[in-house]
C-alpha positions in Angstrom: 175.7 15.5 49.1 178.5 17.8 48.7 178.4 20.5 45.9 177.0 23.8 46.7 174.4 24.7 44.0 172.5 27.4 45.9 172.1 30.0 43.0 174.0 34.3 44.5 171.6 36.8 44.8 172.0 39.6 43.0 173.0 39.8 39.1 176.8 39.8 37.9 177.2 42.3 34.7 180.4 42.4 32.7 180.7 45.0 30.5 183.2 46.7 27.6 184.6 43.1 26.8 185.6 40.6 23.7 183.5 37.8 24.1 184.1 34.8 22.5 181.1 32.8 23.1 182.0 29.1 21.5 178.2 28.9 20.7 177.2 26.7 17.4 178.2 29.5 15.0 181.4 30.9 17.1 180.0 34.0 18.0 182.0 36.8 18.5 181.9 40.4 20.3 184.6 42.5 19.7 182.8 44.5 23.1 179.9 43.2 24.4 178.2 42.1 27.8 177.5 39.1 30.1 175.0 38.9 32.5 174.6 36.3 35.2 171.6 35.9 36.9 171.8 33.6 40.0 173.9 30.6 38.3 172.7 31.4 34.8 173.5 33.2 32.2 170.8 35.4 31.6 172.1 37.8 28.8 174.8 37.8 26.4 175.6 40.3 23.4 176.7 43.1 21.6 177.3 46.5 23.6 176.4 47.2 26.7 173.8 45.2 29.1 170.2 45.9 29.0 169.3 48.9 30.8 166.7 48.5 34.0 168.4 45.2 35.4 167.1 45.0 38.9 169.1 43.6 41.8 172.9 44.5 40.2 175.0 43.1 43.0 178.4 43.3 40.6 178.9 45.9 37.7 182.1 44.8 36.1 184.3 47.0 33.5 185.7 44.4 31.2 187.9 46.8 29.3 191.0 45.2 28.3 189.4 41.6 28.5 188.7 38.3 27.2 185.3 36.5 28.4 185.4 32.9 27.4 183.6 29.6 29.1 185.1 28.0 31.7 187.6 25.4 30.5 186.7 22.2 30.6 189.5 19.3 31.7 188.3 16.0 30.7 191.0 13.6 31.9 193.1 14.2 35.0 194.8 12.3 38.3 194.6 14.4 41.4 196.8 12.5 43.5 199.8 12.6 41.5 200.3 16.1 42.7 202.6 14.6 45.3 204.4 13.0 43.1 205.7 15.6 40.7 209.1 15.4 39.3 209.5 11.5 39.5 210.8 9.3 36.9 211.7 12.2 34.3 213.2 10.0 31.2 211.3 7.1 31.2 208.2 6.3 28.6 204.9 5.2 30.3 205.0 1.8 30.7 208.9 2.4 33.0 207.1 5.5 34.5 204.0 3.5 35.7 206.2 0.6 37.1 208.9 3.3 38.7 205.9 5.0 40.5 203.0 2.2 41.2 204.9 1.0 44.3 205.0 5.0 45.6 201.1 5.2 44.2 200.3 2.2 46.7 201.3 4.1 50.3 198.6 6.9 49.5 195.9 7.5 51.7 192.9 9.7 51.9 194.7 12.3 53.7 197.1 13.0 51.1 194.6 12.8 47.9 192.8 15.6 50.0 196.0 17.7 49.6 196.6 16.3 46.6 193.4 17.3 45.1 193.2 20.3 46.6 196.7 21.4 45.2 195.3 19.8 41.2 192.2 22.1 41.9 194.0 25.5 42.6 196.4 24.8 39.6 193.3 24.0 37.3 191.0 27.0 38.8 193.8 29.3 38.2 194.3 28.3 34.4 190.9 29.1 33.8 189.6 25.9 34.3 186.0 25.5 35.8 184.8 21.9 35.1 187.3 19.0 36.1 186.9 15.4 35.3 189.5 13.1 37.7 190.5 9.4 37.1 191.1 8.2 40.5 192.2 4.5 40.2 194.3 3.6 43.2 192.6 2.6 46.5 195.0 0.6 49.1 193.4 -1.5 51.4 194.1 0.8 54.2 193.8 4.0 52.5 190.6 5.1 53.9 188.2 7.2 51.8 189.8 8.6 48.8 187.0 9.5 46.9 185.3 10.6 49.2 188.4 13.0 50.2 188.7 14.5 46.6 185.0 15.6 46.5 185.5 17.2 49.8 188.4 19.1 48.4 186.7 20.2 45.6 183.8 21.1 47.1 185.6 23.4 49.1 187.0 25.0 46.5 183.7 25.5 44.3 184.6 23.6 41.4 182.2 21.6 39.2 183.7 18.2 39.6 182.7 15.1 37.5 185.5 12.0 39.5 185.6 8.5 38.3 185.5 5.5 40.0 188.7 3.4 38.6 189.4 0.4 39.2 192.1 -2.2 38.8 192.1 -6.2 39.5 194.7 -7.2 37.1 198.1 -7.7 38.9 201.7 -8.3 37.9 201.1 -12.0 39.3 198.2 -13.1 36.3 200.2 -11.0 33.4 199.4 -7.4 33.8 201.3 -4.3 34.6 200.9 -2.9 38.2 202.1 -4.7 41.0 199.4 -6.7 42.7 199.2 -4.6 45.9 197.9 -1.8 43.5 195.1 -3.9 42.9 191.7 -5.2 43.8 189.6 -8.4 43.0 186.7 -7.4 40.3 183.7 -8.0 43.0 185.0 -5.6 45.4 185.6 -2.8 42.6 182.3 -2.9 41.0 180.8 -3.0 44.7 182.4 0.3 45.2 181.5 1.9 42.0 178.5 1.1 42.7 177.7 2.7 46.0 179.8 5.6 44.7 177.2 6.5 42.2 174.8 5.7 44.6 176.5 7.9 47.3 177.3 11.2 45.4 176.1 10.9 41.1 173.9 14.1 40.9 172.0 13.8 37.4 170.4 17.4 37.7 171.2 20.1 35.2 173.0 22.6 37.3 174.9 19.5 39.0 178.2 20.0 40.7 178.8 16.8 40.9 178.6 13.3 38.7 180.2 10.0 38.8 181.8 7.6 36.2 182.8 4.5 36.1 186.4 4.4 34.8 188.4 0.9 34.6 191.9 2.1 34.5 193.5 0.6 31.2 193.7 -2.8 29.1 196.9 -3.8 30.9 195.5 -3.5 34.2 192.0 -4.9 34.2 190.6 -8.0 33.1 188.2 -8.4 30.4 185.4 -9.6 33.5 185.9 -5.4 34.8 185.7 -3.9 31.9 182.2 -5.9 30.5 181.4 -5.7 34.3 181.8 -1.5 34.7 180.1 -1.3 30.9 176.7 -2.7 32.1 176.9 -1.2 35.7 177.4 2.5 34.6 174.3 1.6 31.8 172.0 0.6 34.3 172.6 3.5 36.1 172.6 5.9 33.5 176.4 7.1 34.2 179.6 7.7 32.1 182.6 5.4 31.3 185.8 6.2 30.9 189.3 4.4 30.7 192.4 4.8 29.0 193.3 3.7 25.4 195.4 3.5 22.6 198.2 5.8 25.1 201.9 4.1 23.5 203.2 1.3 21.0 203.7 -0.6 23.8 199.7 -0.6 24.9 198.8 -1.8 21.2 201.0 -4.5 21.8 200.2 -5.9 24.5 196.6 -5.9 23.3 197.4 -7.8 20.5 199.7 -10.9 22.6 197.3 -11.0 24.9 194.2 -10.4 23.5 195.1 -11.0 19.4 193.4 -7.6 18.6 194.3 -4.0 19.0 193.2 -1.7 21.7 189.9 -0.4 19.7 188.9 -4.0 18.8 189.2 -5.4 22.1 187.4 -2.2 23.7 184.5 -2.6 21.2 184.1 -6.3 22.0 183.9 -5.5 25.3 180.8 -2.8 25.2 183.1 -0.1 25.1 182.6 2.5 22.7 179.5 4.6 22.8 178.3 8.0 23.4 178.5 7.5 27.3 182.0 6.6 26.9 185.1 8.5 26.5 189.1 7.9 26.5 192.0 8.9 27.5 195.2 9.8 24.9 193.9 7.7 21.8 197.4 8.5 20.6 197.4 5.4 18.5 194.4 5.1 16.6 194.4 4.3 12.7 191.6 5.1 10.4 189.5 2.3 11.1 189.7 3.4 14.8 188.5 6.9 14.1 185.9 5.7 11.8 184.4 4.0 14.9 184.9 6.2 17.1 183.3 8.8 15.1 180.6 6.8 14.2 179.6 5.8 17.6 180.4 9.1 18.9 183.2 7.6 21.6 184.5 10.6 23.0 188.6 11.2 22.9 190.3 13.1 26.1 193.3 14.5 24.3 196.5 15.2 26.7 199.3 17.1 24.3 201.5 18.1 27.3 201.7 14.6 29.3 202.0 12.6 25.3 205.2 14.8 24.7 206.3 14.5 28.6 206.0 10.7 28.1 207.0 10.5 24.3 203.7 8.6 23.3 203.1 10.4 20.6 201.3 13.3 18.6 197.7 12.0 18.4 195.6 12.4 15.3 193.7 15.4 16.5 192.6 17.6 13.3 191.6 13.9 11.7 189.4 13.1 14.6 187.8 16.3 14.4 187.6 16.3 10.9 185.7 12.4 11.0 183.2 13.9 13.8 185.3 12.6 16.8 184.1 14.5 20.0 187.6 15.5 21.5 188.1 17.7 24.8 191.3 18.5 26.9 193.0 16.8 29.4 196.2 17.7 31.7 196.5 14.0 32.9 198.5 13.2 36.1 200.8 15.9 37.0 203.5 13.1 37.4 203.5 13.3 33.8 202.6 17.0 33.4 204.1 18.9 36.4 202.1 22.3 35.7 199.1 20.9 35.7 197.3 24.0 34.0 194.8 23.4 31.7 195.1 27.0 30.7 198.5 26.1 28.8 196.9 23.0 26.9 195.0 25.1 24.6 198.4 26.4 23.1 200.1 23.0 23.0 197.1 21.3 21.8 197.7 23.3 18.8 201.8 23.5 18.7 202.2 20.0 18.7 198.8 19.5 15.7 200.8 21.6 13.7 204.0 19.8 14.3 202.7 16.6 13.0 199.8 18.6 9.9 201.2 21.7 9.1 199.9 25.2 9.9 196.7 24.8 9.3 196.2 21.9 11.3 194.8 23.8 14.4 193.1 27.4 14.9 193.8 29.1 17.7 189.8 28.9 17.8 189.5 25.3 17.5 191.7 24.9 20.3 189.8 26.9 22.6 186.7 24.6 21.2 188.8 21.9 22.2 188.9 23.2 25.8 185.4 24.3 26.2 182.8 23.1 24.4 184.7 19.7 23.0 185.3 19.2 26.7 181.7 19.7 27.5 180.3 17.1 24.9 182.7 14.5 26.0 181.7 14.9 29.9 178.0 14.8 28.2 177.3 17.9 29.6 177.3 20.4 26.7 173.6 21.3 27.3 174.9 23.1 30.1 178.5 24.4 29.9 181.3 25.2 27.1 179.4 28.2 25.9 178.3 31.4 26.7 174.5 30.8 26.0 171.1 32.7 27.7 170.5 29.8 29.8 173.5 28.0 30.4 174.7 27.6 33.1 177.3 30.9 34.1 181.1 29.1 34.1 182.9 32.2 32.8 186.7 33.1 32.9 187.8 37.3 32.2 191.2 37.1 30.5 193.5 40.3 31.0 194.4 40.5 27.4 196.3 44.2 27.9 198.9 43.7 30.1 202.2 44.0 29.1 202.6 40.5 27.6 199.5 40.4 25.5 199.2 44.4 24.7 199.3 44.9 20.9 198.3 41.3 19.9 195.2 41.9 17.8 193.3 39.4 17.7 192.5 38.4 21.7 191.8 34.9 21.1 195.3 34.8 19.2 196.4 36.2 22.7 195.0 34.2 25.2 195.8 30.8 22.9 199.3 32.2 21.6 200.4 33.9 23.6 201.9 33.7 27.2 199.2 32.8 30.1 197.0 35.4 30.1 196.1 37.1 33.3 193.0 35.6 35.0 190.8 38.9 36.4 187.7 36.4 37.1 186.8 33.0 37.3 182.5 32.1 37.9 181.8 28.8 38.6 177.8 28.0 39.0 177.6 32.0 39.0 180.1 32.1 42.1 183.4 33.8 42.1 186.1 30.8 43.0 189.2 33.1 41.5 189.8 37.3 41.7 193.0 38.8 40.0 194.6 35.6 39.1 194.0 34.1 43.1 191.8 31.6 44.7 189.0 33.1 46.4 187.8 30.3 48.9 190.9 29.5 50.6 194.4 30.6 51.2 196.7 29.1 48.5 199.3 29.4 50.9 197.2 26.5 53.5 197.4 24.4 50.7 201.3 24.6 49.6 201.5 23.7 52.9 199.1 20.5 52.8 200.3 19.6 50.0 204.5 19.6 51.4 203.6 17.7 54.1 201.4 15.4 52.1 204.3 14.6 50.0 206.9 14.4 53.1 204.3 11.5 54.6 204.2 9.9 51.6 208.1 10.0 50.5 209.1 8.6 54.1 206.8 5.7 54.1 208.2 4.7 50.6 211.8 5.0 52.0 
C-alpha cells in the first residue's frame, strides 16, 4: 500500500517561535517550542525545549516565526489542474456543461500530472492533509485513482481521495453528458475494491478512502442509497456535493419535490461519517440538521465567489455546532489552488455577508486546521499541536518585509499577504524547506503538468 509511514530518527526541535496550537482552549505561545519525536509530537510549550533530549537530529531557531498545524483541505479535484482558466463567466451549472466534454478525454497519465501539480500548490500553502473528489473515470482512462495516490505518495502528503461516481446522464434527465458516466453496478464495484485496495484505518494513516457520489444532478437516488450502505459496512467516509447554487435546489425540488437536504436525508445521507461540499444554500432547518447530526460542511469561499454561488452561512453553521473545514475545490474554479489563501477569504467574504465580527482571524485558521480535521474524522490525530498527535506542522516567516510590524502573528499569516513557508512536516518528514518542495523538482512537474494539458487540449480539438 502506498504511503510511507516509517517514523525519521532523530528528534526535530523548533525553538524561539509563536505557536498557535488550535488545541481545545486555543493555546497560545508568544515563544515557545515544538518537539517531534519520530512522527509525533512529543513536546509542546512555553520557552525553550526540555533540556537532555537525546538523539537531536534538527535544532531549529524559530525566531521570526509562526508554528501552526498543517492545513487541512477538505474538498478538492486534482485533475482540473489541466484545465485552469476555462469557462471564466459562466455560473456552475454552464461551467460544468462547458467543461464535462474536455473532463471525459482524461486519462491516468494526466491526473498523475494533474495531481502532482494540485499537491505542490497545496504543500506550498501550508497545506498537509488533502482530501480529493475524483469523479470522472472514462472507460479507457486506465487507473486514475490509482495514479493520484501515486502522485501523492511521492510527494509525502497525507492524502484521504474519494471514490466518485456518476450514473446519471444527460439522456435520463441529469446534467453531464452520458459519456461522463457509469451504470450504478460498475461504480459501487469500484468503490468497493478501492477501499479494499488502499483504505488504511490506522492512526498514523497516510492514506484513507471515501466514497463520494458526485452531486444530486448527476447520480441516481439507487447510487446515492447504494454508496450510503457500502461505505457503512466498511467503516469509511461519505462525501458528495450539496446545496452548491439556486439552480441545484431547483432541480431537487422538479425532480425530486424536496430540497437538496431533504432528499439527502431520505437517502441516508447525513451523519457524522458524512460530509459536503459548498452547502451554500442551506436555510435554518438545514443547519439545524446538519448540526444535530453532526454532517460535516466543506466550505470553498474562493471557487463560491469564482462561480457566483453564493456566500454560505458560515458563522451560523458554527454558531449551531456545524463541523465546517476548508476546501479549494477544482482549480477550474479556483486557479491558485492554495489552501493557504482560503483562510483570509473564508473570513473576507463572512464579513461581507455578517459584518466584522463575523469571522476571527482565529476562527479561520480553526476553520483550516482543526474544522478540517473533524470533518475528515480525523481530529484525534491532526489540526492541533498536541503531545501525541501526530507531527503536521507548518513555520510561517512572519518577519519579512510584508508581515514585519504586524503585531499580532496570526493577524499576519490570516491578514496579511502569503506568509513565507520556512517548513512544512508531514508524518514528522520535511515535504517543503524555504517556501520549496523538498521531494521533487517543481520544475519536473511544470513540465508534466504542460504536456499533460497539451495531450489533453488536442484530443478535445
Amino acid at each position: 500500500m502506498p504511503g510511507n509511514k516509517l517514523a525519521p530518527t532523530g528528534r526535530i526541535v523548533i525553538e524561539n517561535c509563536a505557536i498557535a496550537t488550535v488545541d481545545a482552549h486555543d493555546t497560545e505561545y508568544a515563544s515557545g517550542h515544538v518537539v517531534v519525536a519520530g512522527n509525533r509530537l512529543e513536546s509542546v510549550g512555553a520557552g525553550a525545549a526540555p533540556t537532555g533530549l537525546a538523539h537531536v537530529a534538527r535544532r531549529i531557531d524559530g525566531t521570526g516565526h509562526l508554528v501552526t498545524p498543517g492545513l487541512v483541505n477538505t474538498h478538492h479535484h486534482f485533475y482540473q489542474w489541466i484545465t485552469r482558466g476555462l469557462a471564466q463567466e459562466c455560473d456552475l451549472f454552464d461551467w460544468l456543461v462547458t467543461l464535462y466534454p474536455t473532463w471525459a478525454r482524461i486519462d491516468d497519465e494526466m491526473c498523475y500530472a494533474a495531481a502532482q501539480g494540485s499537491a505542490a500548490a497545496l504543500l506550498r500553502s501550508g497545506c498537509t492533509t488533502t482530501a480529493d473528489h475524483a469523479y470522472v473515470f472514462p472507460k479507457d482512462g486506465g487507473d486514475i485513482l490509482g495514479a493520484e495516490i501515486r502522485a501523492l505518495d511521492e510527494l509525502g502528503m497525507r492524502f484521504q481521495p474519494t471514490r466518485g461516481s456518476m450514473d446519471l446522464g444527460e439522456s435520463r434527465g441529469g446534467l453531464p453528458p452520458d459519456a461522463c458516466v457509469e451504470d450504478t453496478d460498475t461504480a459501487l464495484a469500484a468503490t468497493s475494491e478501492a477501499i479494499d485496495r488502499w483504505h488504511d484505518a490506522s492512526f498514523d494513516a497516510m492514506l484513507r478512502i471515501t466514497a463520494a457520489p458526485c452531486s444530486p444532478f448527476s447520480v441516481t437516488p439507487e447510487l446515492l442509497r447504494g454508496a450510503a450502505d457500502l461505505a457503512r459496512a466498511k467503516g469509511v467516509r461519505l462525501h458528495t456535493h450539496g446545496s452548491e447554487t439556486v439552480e441545484e435546489d431547483a432541480f431537487c425540488r422538479e425532480r425530486f419535490g424536496m430540497g437538496p437536504t431533504d432528499y439527502l436525508e431520505s437517502l441516508g445521507w447525513l451523519g457524522e461519517d458524512v460530509w459536503m461540499a459548498h452547502c451554500v444554500h442551506l436555510n435554518d432547518s438545514d443547519i439545524a440538521r446538519f448540526a444535530a447530526t453532526g454532517t460535516g460542511v466543506a466550505h470553498c469561499p474562493s471557487s463560491n465567489a469564482r462561480l457566483a454561488a453564493g456566500i454560505a452561512r458560515v458563522p451560523d453553521m458554527l454558531r449551531a455546532g456545524v463541523p465546517v473545514g476548508l476546501g479549494v475545490d477544482g482549480t477550474a474554479s479556483n486557479e491558485s489552488g492554495e489552501l493557504g489563501t482560503e483562510l483570509r477569504n473564508a473570513l473576507l467574504i463572512a464579513r461581507l455577508r455578517g459584518g466584522p465580527k463575523a469571522m476571527t482571524a482565529r476562527r479561520s485558521l480553526r476553520l483550516g486546521t482543526m474544522g478540517g480535521a473533524q470533518v475528515l474524522g480525523r481530529d484525534r490525530e491532526i489540526g492541533s499541536l498536541e503531545p501525541g498527535k501526530l507531527a503536521d506542522l507548518a513555520m510561517w516567516r512572519v518577519d519579512d518585509v510584508l508581515h514585519s510590524g504586524i503585531a499580532d502573528p496570526i493577524a499576519a499569516l490570516v491578514l496579511g499577504a502569503p506568509s513565507p513557508l520556512t517548513l512544512l512536516l508531514v508524518n514528522g518528514r520535511e515535504v517543503v524547506e524555504q517556501g520549496h518542495l523538498s521531494r521533487i523538482d517543481e520544475n519536473l512537474i511544470a513540465r508534466n503538468v504542460a504536456t499533460a494539458a497539451t495531450r489533453l487540449r488536442a484530443r478535445t480539438t
